[in-house]
Steps between C-alpha positions, in 0.01 A plus 500: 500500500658178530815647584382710771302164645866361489649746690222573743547077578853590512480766748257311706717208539782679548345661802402116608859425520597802653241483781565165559838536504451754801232308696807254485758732640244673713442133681914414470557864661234396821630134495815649559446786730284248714791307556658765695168515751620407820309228691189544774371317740680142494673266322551142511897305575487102575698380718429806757457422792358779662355860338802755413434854546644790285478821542568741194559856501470794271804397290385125423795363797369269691534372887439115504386341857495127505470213770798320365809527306360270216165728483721814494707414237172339278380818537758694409511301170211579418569850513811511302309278246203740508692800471815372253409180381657630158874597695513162627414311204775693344721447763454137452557535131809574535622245791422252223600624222166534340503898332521345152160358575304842544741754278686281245814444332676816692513349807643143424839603554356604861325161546828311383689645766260467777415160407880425469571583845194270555334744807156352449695111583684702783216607633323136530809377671499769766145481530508094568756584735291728730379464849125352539434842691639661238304309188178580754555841486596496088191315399232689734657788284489334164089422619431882522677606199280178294180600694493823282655405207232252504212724533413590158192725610758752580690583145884492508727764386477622179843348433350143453244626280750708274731201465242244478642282810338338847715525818589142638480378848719631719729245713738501759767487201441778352531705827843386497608522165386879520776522767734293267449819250564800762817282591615474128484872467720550776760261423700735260555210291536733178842656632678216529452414138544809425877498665492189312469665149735752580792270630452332160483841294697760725866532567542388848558834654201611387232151599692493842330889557178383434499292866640764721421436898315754687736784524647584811338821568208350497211521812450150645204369654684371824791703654686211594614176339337162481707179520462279186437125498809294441593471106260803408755667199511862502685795336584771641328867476745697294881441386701282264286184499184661365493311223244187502592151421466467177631138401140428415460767218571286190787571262438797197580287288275237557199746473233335290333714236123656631192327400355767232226615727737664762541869549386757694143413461630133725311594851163656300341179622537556836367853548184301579662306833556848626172541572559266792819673575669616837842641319766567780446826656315578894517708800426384817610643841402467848560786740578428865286769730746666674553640133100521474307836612246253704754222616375215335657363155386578161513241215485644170522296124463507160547202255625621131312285257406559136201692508196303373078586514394338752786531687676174636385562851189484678404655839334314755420419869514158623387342855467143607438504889512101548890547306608765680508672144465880466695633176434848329641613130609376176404194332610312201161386271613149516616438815340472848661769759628811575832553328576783635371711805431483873338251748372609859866492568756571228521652189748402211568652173769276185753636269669285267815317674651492117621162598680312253263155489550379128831385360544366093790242472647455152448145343711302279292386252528216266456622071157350510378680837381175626786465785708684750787432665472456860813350781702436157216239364230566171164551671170495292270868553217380682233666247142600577277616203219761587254643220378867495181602376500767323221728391408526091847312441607104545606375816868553575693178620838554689727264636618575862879351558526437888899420681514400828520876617223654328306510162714661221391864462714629203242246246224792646732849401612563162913587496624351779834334379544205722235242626384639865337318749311706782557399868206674702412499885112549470513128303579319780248293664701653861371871448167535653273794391225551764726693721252738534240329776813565736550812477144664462456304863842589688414642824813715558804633343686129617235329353495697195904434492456152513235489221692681276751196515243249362425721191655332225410665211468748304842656693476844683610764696241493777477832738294458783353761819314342813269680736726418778699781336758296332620436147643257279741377210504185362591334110199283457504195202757245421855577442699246250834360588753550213872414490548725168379853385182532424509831271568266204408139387798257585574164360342184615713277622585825726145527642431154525146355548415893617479737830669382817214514687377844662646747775344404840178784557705547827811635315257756292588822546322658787487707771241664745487853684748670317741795639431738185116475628385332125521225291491631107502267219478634144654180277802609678810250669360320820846575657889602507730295371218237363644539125314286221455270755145516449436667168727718251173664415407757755368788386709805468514686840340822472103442626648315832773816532231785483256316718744452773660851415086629578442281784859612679336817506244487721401372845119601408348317275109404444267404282501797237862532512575152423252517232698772322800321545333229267431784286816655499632581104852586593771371256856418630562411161429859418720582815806282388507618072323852521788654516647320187245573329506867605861474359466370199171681386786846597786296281286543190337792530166405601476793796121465482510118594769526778286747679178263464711253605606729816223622575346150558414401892538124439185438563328271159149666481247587231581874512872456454671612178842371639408122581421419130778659366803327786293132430514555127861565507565266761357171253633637223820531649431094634397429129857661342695330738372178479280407164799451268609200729169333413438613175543122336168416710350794760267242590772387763617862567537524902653748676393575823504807704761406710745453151390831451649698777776316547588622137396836540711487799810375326480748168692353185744289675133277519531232146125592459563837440620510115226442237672158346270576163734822475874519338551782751535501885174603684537684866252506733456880431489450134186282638340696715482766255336325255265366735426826624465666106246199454386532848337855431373449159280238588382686848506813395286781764269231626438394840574123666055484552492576107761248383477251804166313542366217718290230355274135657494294265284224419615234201167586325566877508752463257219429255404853410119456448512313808642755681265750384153309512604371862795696646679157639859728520487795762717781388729626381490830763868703548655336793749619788841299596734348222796244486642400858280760669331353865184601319585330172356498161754335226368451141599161374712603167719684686727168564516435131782547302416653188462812311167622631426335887599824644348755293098649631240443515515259819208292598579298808367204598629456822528627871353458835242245451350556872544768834483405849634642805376402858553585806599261769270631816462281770149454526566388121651616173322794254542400168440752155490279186486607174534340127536667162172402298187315735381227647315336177629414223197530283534861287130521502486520907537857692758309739788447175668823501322698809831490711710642200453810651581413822825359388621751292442812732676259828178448664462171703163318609513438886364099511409456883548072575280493754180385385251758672692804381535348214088448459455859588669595196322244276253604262361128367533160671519161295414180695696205361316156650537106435255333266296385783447800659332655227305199378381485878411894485 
């Protein structure tokens, strides 16, 4: 009897435990989900000075009206705080170096780095270096975001809850230091240390191949060329002197041994930063309208970022009467604006100028690391110490050595073999970063012209359509002055105390009204004969040649067909090595293959049995011909696209051609039929959609039971476009150089991270708008995936910036007052 007492007490307080342990879910699930419920009614700002009104329709965008610029931009900090208050805290996170903090001792490498290049310290300077107008506008923004952060009625994101953090107060700072991170991404900073390794590890013939110009058949943005400023070093497009300078490379015999955490694994820590990332790939065109089917121009654009839930963007409409301010499309959670969109008057779409900004010069080092030499003399590091928290684990403190160019960035990255310093444009106190007040308030295409010129950072190629019918070129951000190559790090006392200066915004490459009828920018060369004036880093040629081949075609375009041109799946890498791979699959014997291979259109869609198989071969064929060069340390392994033709072009009298871990002499068709034998063994009969998938990811999705209790990653769903495609899709691995990057399955993580096309009409632009995920960033709200959909199918939201269209559209209305107001109510 007694035992059956025990167990029945057993049983009953087992069944305690278990029902309080789902009253406590149960209350964590509807803490949570009531997180995600929007606000009614109003809410309270200080500091406002009048009552904002906002207008939100049936996908959670809203349409802000305010009396001032201040009140708009209060407002419309509120609303990124209230709708991804956990994106921006993040995004903040990493500006200073503070991952460690929230997810441990993988992410100190990431925080060394970061805090290394000292962005967080950047940012203060620029920020003390701002206009008062400017500072006005910064902290009326920073008093928005706070206002909701600080209202703990409404619950924050489950984020803070699962990692057990509060979001600080937002500041004027931290606006700009979220710029300082977009910037960073789109320095290319990587490649030059990468050339770096290789003119240390690589027979010259081979590193110098690795910083080919932009080849000469390549589409340029401009037709005609631009006049550079006096001393601006260049090399020429194609012929004997493609070879870099490479007197900074260090000797290979002077090598030091790797640390032993180096490897492969080396860059692991910063798969994180690439949640904030913007990579290097665009389109954006503008189409005059005598080439239009209603006369007026057509701006069209999509940004290639990593892929993240919520997405980086966030729709809006924003109108300040008293400012003369009336701005429509994407936002940046972080900072107050439009980024990119249309006024009243123009519209303006960015792809990444690939400009060259950061340059590493080689020190001479003393044996103890404590000085440098510097105009002949011994000069002490100036050293900084900074101390990162890190989660369960001690706090990490580094030493930061500092020269008179820049802090010294090789401490930060395991195997470098000489001490680098970085030189940087976006540190200097001369760059300013609120560009965008200018240009979401130019009147005209002149005006717009003229703004672009004061937009200092983050450098890009702007296109730009007016509804006076005209359209516009110009290469916004600053440009650095350089006397040496800037492929590879040089030596110091050849750089100096750092850049020359900058090119004059005047001297940018521009132009206005062109004779083609378009302006199309796809990472491509702003114009003939420009060299690596700017950049050796362009990005191979083949988006910018189909979208001008497309455009050529037509004197009729509109809305829809522009939008399929944004769509469009066509490879021209499939054009250029189809037929070598149709060859080669017939040289072995492999009749089945050469007539998939034949058979395929082109075009990379999910249906398509011949796109898996021509990519497959394709990186394997990349991975034969280049991973023996880096197979002491495929963490450095870089070989860029452009390599890559240039040495299918050339065939074995190309040095990378032979496998050096061979006795025997490799050809390239001894190559490509290996890469094809491997090439249909891992694809086999299945189609791209069943190998090639497209995936939003969130850093918490990567937690399985995460992912599964709340669904933070959207995706993975089979995905159209692939590798250099105008509609692109490109799965991170397949740049690695190992033994397994290019085999399937392929989940991507990257591709058009927003849609818009408008069209210029002269009683005021049309613009369709659409990003990947939704406008919250909370998983439990209806609004964070409902324009998935939307996205993938090519659909576009029409967002109407005039306020009573707008408001017939809307389906709730928030009222966002000052203090006083509501205490007087």
């Amino acid at each position: 009897m007694s035992r059956r007492r025990s167990f029945r007490r057993l049983a009953i307080t087992a069944c305690a435990l278990l029902c309080i342990a789902g009253l406590l879910v149960t209350i964590g699930w509807f803490r949570f989900a009531g997180s995600a419920l929007p606000p009614r009614g109003s809410v309270r700002v200080s500091g406002l000075q009048q009552t904002v009104d906002v207008q939100i329709d049936t996908f959670g965008i809203p349409s802000v009206t305010a009396g001032s610029a201040t009140d708009l931009f209060a407002a419309q900090g509120y609303l990124h705080a209230m709708d991804r208050a956990w994106q921006m805290e993040f995004f903040r996170r990493v500006a200073a170096g503070r991952l460690s903090e929230i997810f441990g001792v993988s992410q100190v490498q990431a925080d060394r780095f970061i805090r290394t290049l000292d962005l967080w310290g950047a940012a203060e300077r620029l920020t003390a270096n701002l206009r008062p107008d400017e500072m006005d506008r910064l902290r009326a923004y920073a008093a928005g975001v706070n206002a909701r952060l600080g209202d703990r009625r409404k619950p924050l994101p489950p984020e803070f809850s699962i990692l057990g953090i509060d979001p600080e107060p937002w500041d004027p700072v931290s606006t700009i230091a979220v710029g300082m991170v977009m910037n960073l991404d789109l320095s290319h900073w990587w490649r030059d240390l990468a050339r770096h390794w290789a003119g240390a590890h690589l027979p010259p013939e081979k590193a110098a191949l690795l910083a080919l110009p932009y080849p000469d058949w390549g589409q340029t943005i401009l037709d005609a060329p631009v006049a550079l400023p006096p001393g601006v070093r260049t090399r020429p497009l194609r012929g004997s002197e493609d070879r870099p300078d490479t007197s900074g490379s260090p000797d290979r015999a002077a090598v030091r041994p790797d640390s032993p955490d180096d490897g492969p694994e080396r860059w692991l820590a910063f798969r994180v930063l690439e949640s904030v990332s913007a990579r290097s790939a665009s389109n954006a065109w503008a189409i005059a309208g005598r080439r239009t089917a209603s006369g007026y121009p057509i701006l069209a654009n999509d940004m290639h970022l990593a892929l993240r839930a919520p997405a980086i963007w966030y729709l809006a409409a924003l109108r300040a009467d008293s400012a003369d301010y009336h701005a429509v499309g994407f936002t940046l959670p972080g900072v107050p604006g439009v980024v990119v969109g249309h006024n009243r008057a123009v519209a303006w779409g960015y792809t990444n100028g690939m400009v060259d900004d950061m340059d590493f010069a080689v020190e001479t080092s003393s044996p103890d690391g404590a000085r440098y030499l510097e105009a002949g003399e011994w000069v002490e590091y100036a050293v900084r110490q900074e101390t990162i928290q890190v989660r369960g684990a001690e706090p990490r403190v580094i030493q930061v050595r500092e020269t008179v160019r820049g802090p010294v960035i090789s401490d930060a990255l395991s195997g470098l073999d000489s001490d680098l310093s970085a030189v940087w444009t976006a540190r200097s106190t001369a760059a300013r970063t609120t560009g965008l007040w200018e240009l979401n308030r130019a009147g005209s295409l002149a005006e717009f012209d003229l703004a672009v010129r004061d937009f200092a950072q983050p450098h890009q190629n702007v296109v730009f359509a007016s509804v006076e019918g005209r359209v516009g070129y110009r290469l916004g951000g600053r440009v650095p002055m350089r006397e040496w190559d800037g492929a590879v790090p040089v030596p110091a006392e050849r750089m100096g105390g750092g850049f020359r200066g900058a090119w004059p915004p005047s001297m940018h490459p521009a132009g206005t009204d062109p004779l083609a009828g378009y302006y199309a920018t796809a990472n491509n060369l702003q114009a003939p004969r420009l060299g690596t004036a700017i950049s050796t880093d362009y990005a191979a040629p083949l988006r910018a040649e189909r979208i001008s081949r497309q455009l050529d075609e037509r004197v009729d375009w509109d809305v829809v067909a522009v939008r399929d041109l944004q769509r469009d799946t066509y490879s021209l890498l499939g054009e250029r090595y189809r037929p070598l791979a149709v060859a080669t699959a017939n040289r072995i014997g492999e009749m089945e293959a050469a007539a998939r291979l034949e058979a395929w259109d082109g075009r990379v869609e999910p249906a398509s049995v011949g796109a898996p198989l021509f990519y497959s071969w394709l990186y394997r064929l990349r991975s034969l011909i280049a991973a023996d060069e880096f197979a002491a340390d495929p963490g450095w392994g870089f070989f860029p696209l452009k390599t890559f033709l240039r040495v299918v072009e050339q065939g074995d009298q190309n040095p990378w051609v032979d496998d050096v871990t061979t006795p025997v002499t490799e050809t390239l068709d001894d190559l490509a039929a290996r890469a094809l034998t491997d090439a249909l063994e891992a694809v086999g009969e299945r189609t791209w959609g069943e190998l090639h998938t497209e995936r939003h990811a969130h850093p918490l999705g990567r937690s399985r039971w995460l992912q599964r209790l709340l669904g933070f990653s959207i995706g993975p769903h089979p995905s159209p476009g692939g590798p250099n495609t105008v509609r692109p899709d490109d799965y991170r691995r397949w740049g690695a150089l190992d033994s397994s990057s290019w085999t399937p399955p392929w989940i991507s993580e990257y591709g058009p991270s927003e849609r818009f096309i408008v069209e210029l009409e002269p009683d005021g632009p049309r613009g369709h708008f659409v990003i990947p995920t939704g406008q919250s960033g909370n998983p439990f709200s209806r609004h964070y995936r409902d324009l998935n959909e939307r996205w993938r199918a090519g659909e576009m939201v029409e967002l109407p910036l005039d306020r009573e269209r707008f408001r017939r559209r809307s389906v709730r209305q928030l009222r966002i007052v000052p203090q006083r107001v509501e205490e007087d109510e």
